[in-house]
Every structure is written in structure tokens, then in C-alpha cells.
C-alpha positions as CSV (number, residue, x, y, z in Angstrom):
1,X,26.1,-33.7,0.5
2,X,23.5,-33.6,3.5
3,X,20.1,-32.1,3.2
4,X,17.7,-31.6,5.9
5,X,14.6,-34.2,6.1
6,X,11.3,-32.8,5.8
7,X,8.6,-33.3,8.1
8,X,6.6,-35.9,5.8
9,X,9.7,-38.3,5.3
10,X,11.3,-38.3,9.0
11,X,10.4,-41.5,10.1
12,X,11.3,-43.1,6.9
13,X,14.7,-44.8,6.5
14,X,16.7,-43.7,3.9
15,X,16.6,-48.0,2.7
16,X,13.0,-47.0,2.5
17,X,13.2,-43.8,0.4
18,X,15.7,-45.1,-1.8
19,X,13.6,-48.1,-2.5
20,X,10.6,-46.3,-2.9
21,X,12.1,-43.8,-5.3
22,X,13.4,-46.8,-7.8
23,X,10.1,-47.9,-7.5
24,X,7.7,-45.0,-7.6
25,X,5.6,-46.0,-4.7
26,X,7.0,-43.1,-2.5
27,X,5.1,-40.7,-5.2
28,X,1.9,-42.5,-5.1
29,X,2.0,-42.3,-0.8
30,X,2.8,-38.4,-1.1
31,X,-0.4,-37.7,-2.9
32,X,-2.3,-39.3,0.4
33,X,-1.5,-35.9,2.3
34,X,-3.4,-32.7,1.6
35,X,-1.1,-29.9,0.7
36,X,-2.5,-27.6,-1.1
37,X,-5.6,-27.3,0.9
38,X,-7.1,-23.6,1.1
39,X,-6.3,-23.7,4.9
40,X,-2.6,-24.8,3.7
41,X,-2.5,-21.3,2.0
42,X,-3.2,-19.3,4.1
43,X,-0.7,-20.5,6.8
44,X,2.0,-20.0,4.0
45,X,0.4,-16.7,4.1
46,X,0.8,-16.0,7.5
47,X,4.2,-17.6,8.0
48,X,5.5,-15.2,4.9
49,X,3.6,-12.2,6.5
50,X,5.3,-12.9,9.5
51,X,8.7,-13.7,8.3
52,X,8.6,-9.7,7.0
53,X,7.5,-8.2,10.2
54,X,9.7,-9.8,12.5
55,X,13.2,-11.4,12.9
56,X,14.1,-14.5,15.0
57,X,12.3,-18.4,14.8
58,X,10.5,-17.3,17.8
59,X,9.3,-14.3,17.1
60,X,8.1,-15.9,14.4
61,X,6.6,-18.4,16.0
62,X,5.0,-15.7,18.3
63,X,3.8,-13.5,15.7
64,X,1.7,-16.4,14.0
65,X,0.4,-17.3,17.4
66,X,-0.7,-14.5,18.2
67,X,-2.1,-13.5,14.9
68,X,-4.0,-17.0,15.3
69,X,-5.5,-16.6,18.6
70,X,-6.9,-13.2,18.0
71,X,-8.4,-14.7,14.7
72,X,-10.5,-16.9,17.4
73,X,-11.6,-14.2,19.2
74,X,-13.3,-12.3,16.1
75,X,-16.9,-13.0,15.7
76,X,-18.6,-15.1,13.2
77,X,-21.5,-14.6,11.0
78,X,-23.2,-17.1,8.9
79,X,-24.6,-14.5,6.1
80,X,-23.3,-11.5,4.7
81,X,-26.2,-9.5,6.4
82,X,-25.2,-10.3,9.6
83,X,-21.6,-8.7,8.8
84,X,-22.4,-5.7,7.1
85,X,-23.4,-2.5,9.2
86,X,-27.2,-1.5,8.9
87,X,-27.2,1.8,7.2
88,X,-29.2,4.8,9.3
């Protein structure tokens, strides 16, 4: 059976892994990387959003880039006052 590596364990050799697994040293070295960061969210968020609207890796790929960049563009306030309309 063949399963696709993920990002984290591609430039480990499967000797390695293996190894690692018997030993439970590979679990310990996972917990090093954040994963489930707020930031880490809301990409998963995006990439799902995305994934409905469109159809193809790179319109994906598109879609998130361009949902990104105009996220840059948008202002930013550092209190709530500052966001909120003045009423007239």
C-alpha cells in the first residue's frame, strides 16, 4: 500500500520514521510545530471556503491568493472606535 508523505515528514527516511515510531521520539518532535495556531484556522477556513466556490488546484490556489491580498489592502484600526462609523 502507498500513501502520500505529508509536508512535515518529507525529508525523513522511512529508516527514520520507522525507528522513530518504535521509539516514540517521532511523537515528541511533532509537538515542536504549531498547528493549531488561530492563524492555522483560519487558512483551513479559507482553503475550505475556497474549495466550495471554485473547482481546479489552481483556481484554488488563486482564489486564496486573491482573498489574501485583498485582506492586505483593508485598513487597520487599533480600537473599536476607530472602526465603527460616528453616528450623525
Amino acid at each position: 500500500m502507498c500513501f502520500d508523505r505529508t509536508p512535515l515528514t518529507k525529508p525523513i527516511p522511512d529508516e527514520d520514521i520507522e525507528n522513530n515510531i518504535k521509539t516514540s521520539a517521532l511523537f515528541e518532535k511533532a509537538f515542536e510545530y504549531p498547528c493549531h495556531t488561530q492563524s492555522v484556522e483560519r487558512m483551513i477556513r479559507l482553503v475550505s471556503e475556497a474549495s466550495g466556490k471554485v473547482f481546479g488546484q489552481d483556481a484554488r490556489d488563486g482564489y486564496v491568493k486573491a482573498k489574501l491580498d485583498s485582506r492586505t489592502q483593508l485598513p487597520e484600526f487599533e480600537t473599536k472606535s476607530q472602526y465603527v462609523p460616528e453616528k450623525k
